[in-house]
C-alpha positions as CSV (number, residue, x, y, z in Angstrom):
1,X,-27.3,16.1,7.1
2,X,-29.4,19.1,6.4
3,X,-32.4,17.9,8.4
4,X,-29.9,17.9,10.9
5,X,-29.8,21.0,13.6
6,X,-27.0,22.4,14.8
7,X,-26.7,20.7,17.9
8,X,-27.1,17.1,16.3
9,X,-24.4,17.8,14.0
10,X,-22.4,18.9,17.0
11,X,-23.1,15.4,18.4
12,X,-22.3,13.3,15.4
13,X,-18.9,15.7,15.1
14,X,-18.0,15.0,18.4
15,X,-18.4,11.0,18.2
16,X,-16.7,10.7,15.0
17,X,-13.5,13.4,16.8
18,X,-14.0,16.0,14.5
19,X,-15.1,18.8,14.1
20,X,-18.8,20.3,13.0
21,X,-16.5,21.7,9.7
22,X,-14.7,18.6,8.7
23,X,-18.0,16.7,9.2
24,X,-19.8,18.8,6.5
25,X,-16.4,18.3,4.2
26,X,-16.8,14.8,4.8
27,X,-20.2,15.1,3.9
28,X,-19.9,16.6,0.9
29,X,-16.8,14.5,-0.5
30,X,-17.4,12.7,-3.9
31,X,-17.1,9.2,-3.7
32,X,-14.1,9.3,-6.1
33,X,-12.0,10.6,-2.6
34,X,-12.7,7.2,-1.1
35,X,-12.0,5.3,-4.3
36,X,-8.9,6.6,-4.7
37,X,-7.7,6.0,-1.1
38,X,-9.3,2.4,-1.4
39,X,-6.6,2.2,-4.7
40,X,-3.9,3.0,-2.5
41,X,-4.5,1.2,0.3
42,X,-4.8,-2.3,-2.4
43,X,-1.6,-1.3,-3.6
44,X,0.1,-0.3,-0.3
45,X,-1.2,-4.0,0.2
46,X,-3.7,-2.8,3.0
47,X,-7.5,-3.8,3.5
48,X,-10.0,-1.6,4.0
49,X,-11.7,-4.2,6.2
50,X,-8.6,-5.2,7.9
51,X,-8.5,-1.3,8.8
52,X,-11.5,-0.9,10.1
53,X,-11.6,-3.5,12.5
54,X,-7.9,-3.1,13.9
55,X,-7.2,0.4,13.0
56,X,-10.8,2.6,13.2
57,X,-9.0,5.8,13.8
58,X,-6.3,5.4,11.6
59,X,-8.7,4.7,8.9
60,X,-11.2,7.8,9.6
61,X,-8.1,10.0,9.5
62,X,-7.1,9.2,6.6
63,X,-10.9,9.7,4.9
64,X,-10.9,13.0,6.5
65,X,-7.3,13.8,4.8
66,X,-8.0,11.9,1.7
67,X,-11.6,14.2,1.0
68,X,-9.7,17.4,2.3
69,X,-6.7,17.0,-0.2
70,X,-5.5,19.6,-2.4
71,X,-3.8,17.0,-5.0
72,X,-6.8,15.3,-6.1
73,X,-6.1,15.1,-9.7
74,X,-2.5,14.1,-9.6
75,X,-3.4,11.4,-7.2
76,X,-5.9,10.4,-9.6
77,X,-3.7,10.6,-12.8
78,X,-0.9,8.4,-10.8
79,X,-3.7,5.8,-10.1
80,X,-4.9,5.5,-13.3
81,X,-1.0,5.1,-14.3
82,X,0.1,3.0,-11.8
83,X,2.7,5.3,-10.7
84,X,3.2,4.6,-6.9
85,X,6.7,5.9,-6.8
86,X,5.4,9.7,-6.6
87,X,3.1,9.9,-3.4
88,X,5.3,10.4,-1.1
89,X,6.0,13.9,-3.0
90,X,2.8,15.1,-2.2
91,X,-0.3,12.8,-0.5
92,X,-0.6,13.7,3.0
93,X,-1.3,10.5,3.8
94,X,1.7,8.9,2.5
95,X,3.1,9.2,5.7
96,X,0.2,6.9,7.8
97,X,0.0,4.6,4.5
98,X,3.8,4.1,5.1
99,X,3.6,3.1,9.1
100,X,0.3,0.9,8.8
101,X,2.5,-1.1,6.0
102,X,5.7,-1.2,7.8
103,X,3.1,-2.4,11.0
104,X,1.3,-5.0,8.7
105,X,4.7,-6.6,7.8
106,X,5.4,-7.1,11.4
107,X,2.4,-8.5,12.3
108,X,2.8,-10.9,9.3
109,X,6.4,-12.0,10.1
110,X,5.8,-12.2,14.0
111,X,4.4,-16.2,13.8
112,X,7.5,-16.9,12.0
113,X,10.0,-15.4,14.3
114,X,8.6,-17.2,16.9
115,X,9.3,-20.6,15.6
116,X,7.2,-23.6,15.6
117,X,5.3,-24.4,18.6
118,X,6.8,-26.7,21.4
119,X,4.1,-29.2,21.7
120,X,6.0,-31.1,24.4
């Protein structure tokens, strides 16, 4: 990013919906950031992959919030743990986590609400 000028960076900020700021945060977030949202989104029951492909946005968001967070080392000492009762008391991404599960469970029990197909 450093061989990058000014307006290049403005470019990649722009495609990516952030700002020229949050893009050099992002850049400079330790991979232990992403590890630990890729913890919680295994035991929120949610795929990385799955998230990319149906929910792109969703999933940059919560990178950028994720590398910006303040609570860090808490987050980290409730992974390592196991205690997934206390987000909600301070991850700012709690919030999303929650919806894209409560989403996931719907999309999951649709087929069976449905029934079994008429093949008649």
């Amino acid at each position: 990013m450093r061989r990058l000028d000014p307006q290049e960076i403005d470019i990649v900020a722009r495609d990516l919906n952030i700002s020229p700021a949050e893009l050099a945060r992002l850049m400079s977030t330790s991979s232990d950031s992403l590890q630990q949202l890729n913890k919680r989104l295994a035991y929120a029951g949610l795929s990385e992959e799955a998230l990319a492909a149906d929910h792109p946005d969703e999933l940059r968001d919560l990178r950028r919030v994720c590398s910006q967070c303040t609570t860090k080392a808490r987050c980290a000492r409730d992974l390592r743990h196991k205690r997934m009762a206390t987000p909600s008391k301070y991850c700012p991404n709690e919030l999303t986590l929650q919806l894209l599960v409560r989403e996931a469970r719907i999309e999951r029990a649709a087929p069976a609400l449905s029934g079994p197909a008429n093949l008649s």
